[in-house]
C-alpha positions as CSV (number, residue, x, y, z in Angstrom):
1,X,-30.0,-4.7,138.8
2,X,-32.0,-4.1,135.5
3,X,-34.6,-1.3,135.8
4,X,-38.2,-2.3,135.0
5,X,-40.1,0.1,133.0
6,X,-43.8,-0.4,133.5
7,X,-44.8,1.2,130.0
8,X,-43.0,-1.6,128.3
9,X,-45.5,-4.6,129.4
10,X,-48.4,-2.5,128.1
11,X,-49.1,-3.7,124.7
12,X,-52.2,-2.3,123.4
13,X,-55.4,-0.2,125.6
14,X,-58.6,-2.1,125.6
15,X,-61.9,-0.5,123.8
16,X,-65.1,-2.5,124.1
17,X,-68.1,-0.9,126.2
18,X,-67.5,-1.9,129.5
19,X,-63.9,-0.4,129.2
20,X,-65.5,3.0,128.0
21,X,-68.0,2.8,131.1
22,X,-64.9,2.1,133.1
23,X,-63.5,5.6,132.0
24,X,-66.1,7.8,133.3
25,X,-65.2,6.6,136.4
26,X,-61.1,7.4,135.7
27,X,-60.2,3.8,135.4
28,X,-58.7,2.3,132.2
29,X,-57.9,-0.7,131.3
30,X,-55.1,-2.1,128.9
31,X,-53.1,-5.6,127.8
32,X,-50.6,-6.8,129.3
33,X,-48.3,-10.4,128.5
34,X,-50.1,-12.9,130.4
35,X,-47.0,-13.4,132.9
36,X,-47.4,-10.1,134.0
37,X,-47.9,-9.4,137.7
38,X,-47.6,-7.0,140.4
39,X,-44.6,-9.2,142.1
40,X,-40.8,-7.5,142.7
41,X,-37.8,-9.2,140.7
Protein backbone atom coordinates (compact mmCIF):
# COMPACT_ATOMS: atom_id res chain seq x y z
CA UNK A 1 0.00 0.00 0.00
CA UNK A 2 1.36 3.44 -1.17
CA UNK A 3 2.14 5.87 1.63
CA UNK A 4 0.23 9.23 1.43
CA UNK A 5 2.28 12.13 2.22
CA UNK A 6 0.06 15.06 3.33
CA UNK A 7 2.73 17.82 2.37
CA UNK A 8 2.35 16.73 -1.24
CA UNK A 9 -1.37 17.92 -1.85
CA UNK A 10 -0.40 21.36 -0.49
CA UNK A 11 0.26 23.52 -3.37
CA UNK A 12 0.67 26.99 -2.40
CA UNK A 13 -0.42 28.89 1.39
CA UNK A 14 -3.12 31.39 0.97
CA UNK A 15 -2.51 35.33 1.78
CA UNK A 16 -5.42 37.65 1.53
CA UNK A 17 -6.76 39.44 4.90
CA UNK A 18 -8.98 37.15 6.19
CA UNK A 19 -6.19 34.41 6.04
CA UNK A 20 -3.85 36.83 8.05
CA UNK A 21 -6.71 37.42 10.64
CA UNK A 22 -6.99 33.69 10.63
CA UNK A 23 -3.30 33.47 11.92
CA UNK A 24 -3.61 35.40 15.09
CA UNK A 25 -5.77 32.87 15.97
CA UNK A 26 -3.00 29.85 14.97
CA UNK A 27 -5.13 28.74 12.03
CA UNK A 28 -3.69 28.88 8.47
CA UNK A 29 -5.03 28.17 5.53
CA UNK A 30 -3.44 26.74 2.22
CA UNK A 31 -4.51 25.16 -1.50
CA UNK A 32 -5.16 22.05 -2.04
CA UNK A 33 -6.29 19.97 -5.70
CA UNK A 34 -9.85 20.26 -5.58
CA UNK A 35 -10.30 16.29 -5.17
CA UNK A 36 -8.73 16.55 -2.07
CA UNK A 37 -10.47 15.27 1.10
CA UNK A 38 -10.10 14.01 4.42
CA UNK A 39 -11.36 10.28 3.24
CA UNK A 40 -8.82 6.92 3.77
CA UNK A 41 -7.61 5.09 0.44
Amino acid sequence: MDKIHLYDKILSPVVTEKSTNLSELNKITFKVPYGANKKKS
